[in-house]
C-alpha positions as CSV (number, residue, x, y, z in Angstrom):
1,X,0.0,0.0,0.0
2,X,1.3,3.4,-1.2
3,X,2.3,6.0,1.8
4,X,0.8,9.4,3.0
5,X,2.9,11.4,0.6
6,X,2.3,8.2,-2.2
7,X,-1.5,8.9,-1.9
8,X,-1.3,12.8,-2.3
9,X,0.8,13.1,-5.1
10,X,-1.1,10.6,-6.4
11,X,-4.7,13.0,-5.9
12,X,-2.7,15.8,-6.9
13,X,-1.5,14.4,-9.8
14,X,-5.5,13.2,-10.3
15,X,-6.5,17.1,-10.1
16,X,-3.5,18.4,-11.9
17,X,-4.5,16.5,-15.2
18,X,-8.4,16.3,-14.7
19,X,-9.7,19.7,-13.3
20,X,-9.9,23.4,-14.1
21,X,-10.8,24.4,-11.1
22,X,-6.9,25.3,-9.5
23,X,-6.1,27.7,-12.0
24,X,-8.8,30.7,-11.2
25,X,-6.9,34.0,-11.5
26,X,-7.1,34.7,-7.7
27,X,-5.1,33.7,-4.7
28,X,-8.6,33.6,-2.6
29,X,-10.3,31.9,-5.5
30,X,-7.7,28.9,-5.6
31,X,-7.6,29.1,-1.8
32,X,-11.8,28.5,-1.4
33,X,-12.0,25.8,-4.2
34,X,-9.3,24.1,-2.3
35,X,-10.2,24.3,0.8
36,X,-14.5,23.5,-0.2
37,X,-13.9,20.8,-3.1
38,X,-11.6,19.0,-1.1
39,X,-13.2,19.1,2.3
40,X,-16.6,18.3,1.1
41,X,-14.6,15.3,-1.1
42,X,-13.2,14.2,2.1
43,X,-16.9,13.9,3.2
44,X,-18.2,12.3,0.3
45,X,-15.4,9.3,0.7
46,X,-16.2,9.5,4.2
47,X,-20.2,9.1,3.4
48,X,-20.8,11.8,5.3
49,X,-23.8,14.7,4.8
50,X,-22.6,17.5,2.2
51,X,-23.8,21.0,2.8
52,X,-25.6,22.1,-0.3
53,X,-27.2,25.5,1.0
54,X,-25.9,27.8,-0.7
55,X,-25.2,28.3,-4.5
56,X,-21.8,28.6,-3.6
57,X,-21.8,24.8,-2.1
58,X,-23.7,23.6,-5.1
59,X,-20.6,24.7,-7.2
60,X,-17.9,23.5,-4.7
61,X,-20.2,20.0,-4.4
62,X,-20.7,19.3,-8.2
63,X,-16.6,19.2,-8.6
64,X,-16.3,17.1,-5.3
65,X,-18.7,14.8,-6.4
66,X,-16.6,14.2,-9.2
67,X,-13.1,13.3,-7.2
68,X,-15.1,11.3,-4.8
69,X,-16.4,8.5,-7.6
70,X,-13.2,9.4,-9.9
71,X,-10.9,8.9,-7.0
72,X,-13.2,5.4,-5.9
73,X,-13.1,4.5,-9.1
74,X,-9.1,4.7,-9.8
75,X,-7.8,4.4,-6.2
76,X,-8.7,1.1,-4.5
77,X,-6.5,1.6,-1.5
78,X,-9.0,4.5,-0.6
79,X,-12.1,1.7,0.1
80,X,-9.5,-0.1,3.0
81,X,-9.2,3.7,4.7
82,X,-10.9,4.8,7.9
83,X,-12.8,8.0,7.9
84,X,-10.0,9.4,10.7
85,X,-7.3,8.5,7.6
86,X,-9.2,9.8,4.7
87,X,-10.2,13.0,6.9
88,X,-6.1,13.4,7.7
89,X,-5.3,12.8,4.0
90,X,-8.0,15.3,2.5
91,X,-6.3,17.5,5.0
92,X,-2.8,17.3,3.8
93,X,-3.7,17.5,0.3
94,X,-5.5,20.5,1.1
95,X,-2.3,22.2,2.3
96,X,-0.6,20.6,-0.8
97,X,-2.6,22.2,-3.9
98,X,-2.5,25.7,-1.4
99,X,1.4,25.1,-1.6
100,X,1.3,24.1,-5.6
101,X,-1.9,26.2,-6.6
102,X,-0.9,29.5,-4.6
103,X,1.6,29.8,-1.9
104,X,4.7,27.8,-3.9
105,X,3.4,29.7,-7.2
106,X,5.2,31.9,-9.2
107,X,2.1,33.7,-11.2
108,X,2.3,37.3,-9.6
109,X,-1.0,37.8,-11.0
110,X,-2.4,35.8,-8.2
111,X,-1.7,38.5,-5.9
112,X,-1.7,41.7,-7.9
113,X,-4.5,43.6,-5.8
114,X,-6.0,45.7,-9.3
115,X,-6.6,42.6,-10.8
């Protein structure tokens, strides 16, 4: 079985290749779709209630639905996690794609504050 930092470059390299949603223009943008698509992911796997109040959620729920049956679908080792693993990994690959997506970038359009 593939280790903490196996799984998450694993899901990074998942969203890297398959989604749209890390490359908005803005830091806050990349921070809220990473933080929301990937917490409510984490709930998904976990089988948990997603909150779907808002239209905001809707958005952020649509893309996690997506990882959670792509990632079931092409990551068997997640099925033989607990929800206190999954939780901790959805975590770390949170501060990952911060670190990729916005913190370790180099676009200074991401925090150019007239854009």
């Amino acid at each position: 079985m593939a280790d903490m930092n196996e799984k998450i470059a694993q899901l990074e390299n998942f969203i890297m290749k398959k989604c749209l949603w890390q490359f908005h223009s803005r830091a806050w943008d990349r921070k809220n779709q990473n933080e929301n698509i990937l917490r409510m992911t984490g709930e998904l796997l976990c089988g948990e209630t997603v909150n779907t109040d808002s239209p905001a959620d809707r958005c952020y729920w649509v893309d996690a639905a997506y990882l959670a049956d792509s990632f079931r679908e092409k990551y068997d080792w997640l099925a033989s996690m607990g929800k206190d693993e999954i939780k901790a990994l959805f975590a770390a690959l949170k501060e990952r794609m911060d670190f990729v997506t916005v913190d370790g970038s180099l676009n200074a359009e991401l925090t150019d504050p007239r854009y």
